[in-house]
C-alpha positions in Angstrom: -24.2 10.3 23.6 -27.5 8.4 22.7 -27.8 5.4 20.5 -28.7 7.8 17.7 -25.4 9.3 17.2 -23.4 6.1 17.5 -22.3 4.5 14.3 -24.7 1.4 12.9 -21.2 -0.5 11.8 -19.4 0.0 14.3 -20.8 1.2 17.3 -18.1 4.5 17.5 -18.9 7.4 19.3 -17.1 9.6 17.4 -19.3 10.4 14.8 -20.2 13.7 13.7 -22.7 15.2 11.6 -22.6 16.7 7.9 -25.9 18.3 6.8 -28.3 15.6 6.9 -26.1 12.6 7.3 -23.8 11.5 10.1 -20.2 10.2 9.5 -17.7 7.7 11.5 -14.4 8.8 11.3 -13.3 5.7 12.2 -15.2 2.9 9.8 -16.0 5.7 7.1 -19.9 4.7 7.5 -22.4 7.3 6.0 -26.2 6.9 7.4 -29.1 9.2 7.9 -30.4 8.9 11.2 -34.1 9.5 9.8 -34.3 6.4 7.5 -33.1 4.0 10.3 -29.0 3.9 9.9 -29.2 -0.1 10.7 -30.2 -0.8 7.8 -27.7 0.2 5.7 -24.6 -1.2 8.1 -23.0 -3.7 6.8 -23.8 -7.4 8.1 -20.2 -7.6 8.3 -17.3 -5.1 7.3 -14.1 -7.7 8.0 -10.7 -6.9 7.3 -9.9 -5.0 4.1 -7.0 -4.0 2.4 -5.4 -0.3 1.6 -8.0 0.0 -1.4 -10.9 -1.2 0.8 -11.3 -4.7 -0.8 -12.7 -7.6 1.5 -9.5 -9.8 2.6 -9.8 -13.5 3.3 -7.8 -16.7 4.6 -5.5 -18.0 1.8 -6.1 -15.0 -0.1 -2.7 -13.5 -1.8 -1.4 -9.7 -1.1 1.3 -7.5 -1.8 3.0 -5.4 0.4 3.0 -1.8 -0.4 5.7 -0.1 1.0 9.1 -1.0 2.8 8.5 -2.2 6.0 11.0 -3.2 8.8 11.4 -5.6 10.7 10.9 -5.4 14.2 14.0 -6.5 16.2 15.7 -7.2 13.3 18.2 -5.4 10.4 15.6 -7.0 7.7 13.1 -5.1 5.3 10.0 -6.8 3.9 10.8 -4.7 0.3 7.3 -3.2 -1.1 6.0 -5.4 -3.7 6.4 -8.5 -2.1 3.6 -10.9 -2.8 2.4 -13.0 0.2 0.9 -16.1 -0.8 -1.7 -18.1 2.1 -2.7 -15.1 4.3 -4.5 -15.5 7.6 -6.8 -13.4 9.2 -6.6 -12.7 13.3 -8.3 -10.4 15.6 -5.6 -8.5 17.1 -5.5 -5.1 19.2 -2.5 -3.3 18.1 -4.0 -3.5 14.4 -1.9 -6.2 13.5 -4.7 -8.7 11.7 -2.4 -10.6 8.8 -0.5 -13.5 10.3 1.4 -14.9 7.2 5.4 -16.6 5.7 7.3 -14.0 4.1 10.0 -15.8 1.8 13.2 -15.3 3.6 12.2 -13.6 6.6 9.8 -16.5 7.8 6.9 -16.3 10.1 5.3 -12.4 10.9 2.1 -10.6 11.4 1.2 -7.2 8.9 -1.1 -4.5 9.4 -3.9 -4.5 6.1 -3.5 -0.7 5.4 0.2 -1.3 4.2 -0.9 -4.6 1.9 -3.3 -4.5 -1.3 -5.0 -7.6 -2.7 -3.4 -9.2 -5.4 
């Protein structure tokens, strides 16, 4: 696959093309490879939540949906706000390190948490 084809954001090889644009599955970056697709890449996309807003440290979320615990009977109960977030680069998509009141110390995925 040439340079062309590859996603401006993110560098993916999976994009494909609709009509005259191309489209990352993977990012959701729209570009048309004849008006130069870097130039409308973001400089940088960072983590976002479920809705697509741009996450920070110390920013506040709430969880979205039940989710369990791993190794554990607990259940972080959807609506829970998290207060102090931190931001990590992480491979299994884990990229939240953060308290939870009365569970303690855990990492969270951003797709189940939206910015409060």
């Amino acid at each position: 696959m040439n340079d062309a084809t590859k996603c401006p954001a993110c560098q993916s090889e999976h994009a494909y093309q609709d009509r005259d644009l191309w489209i990352c599955p993977d990012c959701g970056h729209e570009w048309s490879p004849t008006a130069g697709g870097t130039a409308e890449a973001p400089a940088d996309a960072g983590v976002r939540d479920a809705h697509g807003n741009a996450l920070s440290d110390g920013d506040s979320v709430i969880v979205m949906k039940d989710l369990k615990v791993k190794g554990s009977s607990s259940v972080v109960k959807g609506g829970t706000k998290v207060r102090n977030i931190r931001l990590q680069d992480a491979t299994d998509g884990h990229n939240i390190a953060c308290k939870i009141d009365g569970i303690g110390a855990m990492n969270l995925k951003s797709e189940f948490v939206k910015k409060a």
